[in-house]
C-alpha positions in Angstrom: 90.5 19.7 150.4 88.8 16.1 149.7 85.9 16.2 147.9 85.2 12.6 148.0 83.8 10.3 144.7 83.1 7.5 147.7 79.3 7.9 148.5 79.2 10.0 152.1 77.1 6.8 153.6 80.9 5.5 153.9 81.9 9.0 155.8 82.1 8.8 160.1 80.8 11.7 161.6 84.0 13.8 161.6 84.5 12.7 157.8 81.1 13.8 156.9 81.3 17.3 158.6 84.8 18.4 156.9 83.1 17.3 153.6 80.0 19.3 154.5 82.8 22.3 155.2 85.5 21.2 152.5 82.0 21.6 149.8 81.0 24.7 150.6 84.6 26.0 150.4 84.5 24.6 146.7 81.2 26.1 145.9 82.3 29.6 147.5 85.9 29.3 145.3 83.4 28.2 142.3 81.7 31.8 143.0 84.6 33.4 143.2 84.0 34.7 147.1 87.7 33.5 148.0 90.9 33.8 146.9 92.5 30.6 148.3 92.1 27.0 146.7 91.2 28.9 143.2 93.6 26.4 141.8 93.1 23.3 143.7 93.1 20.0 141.6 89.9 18.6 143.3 87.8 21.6 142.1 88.8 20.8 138.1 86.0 18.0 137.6 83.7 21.0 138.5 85.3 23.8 137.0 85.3 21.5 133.6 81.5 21.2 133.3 78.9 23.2 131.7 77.8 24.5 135.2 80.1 24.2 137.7 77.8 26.0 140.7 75.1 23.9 139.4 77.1 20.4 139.5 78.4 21.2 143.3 75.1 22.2 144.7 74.1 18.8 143.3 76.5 17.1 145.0 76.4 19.3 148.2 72.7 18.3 148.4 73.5 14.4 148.6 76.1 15.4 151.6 73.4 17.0 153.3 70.8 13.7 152.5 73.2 11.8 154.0 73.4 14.2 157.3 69.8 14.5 157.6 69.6 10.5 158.1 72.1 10.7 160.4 70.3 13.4 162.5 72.9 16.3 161.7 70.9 19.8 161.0 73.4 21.4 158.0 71.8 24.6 157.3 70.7 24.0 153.5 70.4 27.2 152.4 74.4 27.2 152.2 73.6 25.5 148.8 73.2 27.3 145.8 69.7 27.1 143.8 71.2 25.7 140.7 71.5 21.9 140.1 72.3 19.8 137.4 70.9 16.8 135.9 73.1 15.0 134.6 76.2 13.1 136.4 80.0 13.1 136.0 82.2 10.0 135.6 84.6 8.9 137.7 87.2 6.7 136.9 87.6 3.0 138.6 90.7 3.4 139.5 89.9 7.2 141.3 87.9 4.9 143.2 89.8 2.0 144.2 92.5 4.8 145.2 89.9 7.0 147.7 88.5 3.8 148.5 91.9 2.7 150.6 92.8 6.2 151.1 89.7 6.4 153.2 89.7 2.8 154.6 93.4 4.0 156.2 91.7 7.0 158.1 88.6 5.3 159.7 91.3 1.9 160.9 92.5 4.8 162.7 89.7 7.1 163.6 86.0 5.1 163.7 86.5 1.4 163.2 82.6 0.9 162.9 82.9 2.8 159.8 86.2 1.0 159.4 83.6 -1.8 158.6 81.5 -1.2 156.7 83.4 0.2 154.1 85.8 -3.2 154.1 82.5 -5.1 154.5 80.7 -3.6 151.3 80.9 -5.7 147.8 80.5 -3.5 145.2 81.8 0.3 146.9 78.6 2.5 146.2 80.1 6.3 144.6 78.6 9.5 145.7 75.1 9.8 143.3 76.7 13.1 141.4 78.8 10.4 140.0 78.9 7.4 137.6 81.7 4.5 137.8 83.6 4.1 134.6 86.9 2.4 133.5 90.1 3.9 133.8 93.0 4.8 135.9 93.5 7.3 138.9 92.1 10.2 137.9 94.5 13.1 136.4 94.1 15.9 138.6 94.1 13.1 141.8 97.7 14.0 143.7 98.5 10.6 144.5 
């Protein structure tokens, strides 16, 4: 499971569809509707805020923003009705790490996307987020 701190607008089309799939697996573990993943480390920034259904419909919601520019038709009422308004921190280095972890999969898979993630000056985060310092993230197995 990736559940990506990159903004999706960085995502090719096969990227942004398993993170469609890979977020609604999180929100069903968050709801306690499956029994796998329960303890996967990608799910802890969730699990450690006040509302954890709330914070990944939120970010659910920008996946499927970015999918309806595209053209894709993800079936929205998947999301839960609760949102949050507020937004989580991510660490600079959690970035810089999914940042070339995701620039080594689209060399090989979509090298338009390849791109424009190399091309981009300041790497844009997904909008549940906000860029602070620090290293690799804790629960990031690296």
């Amino acid at each position: 499971m990736r559940l990506w701190s990159l903004h999706p607008v960085y995502l090719d089309s096969k990227g942004l569809v398993a993170l469609w799939r890979e977020g609604l697996l999180a929100q069903g573990v968050l709801q306690g509707n499956t029994r796998g993943y329960r303890n996967h480390p990608q799910l802890l920034r969730f699990r450690n805020t006040d509302d954890p259904l709330g914070a990944i419909a939120c970010y659910l919601a920008a996946v499927s923003d970015e999918a309806d520019k595209r053209g894709f038709n993800f079936n929205k009422s998947k999301i839960g009705t609760r949102r949050i308004k507020y937004t989580l921190s991510v660490t600079r280095g959690q970035v810089e790490y999914e940042y070339k972890h995701l620039a080594e999969k689209l060399l090989k898979r979509d090298r338009k996307f390849y791109k424009l993630l190399t091309a981009a000056r300041k790497i844009k985060v997904h909008p549940l987020f906000k860029e602070v310092d620090g290293d690799v993230e804790d629960w990031e197995r690296t």
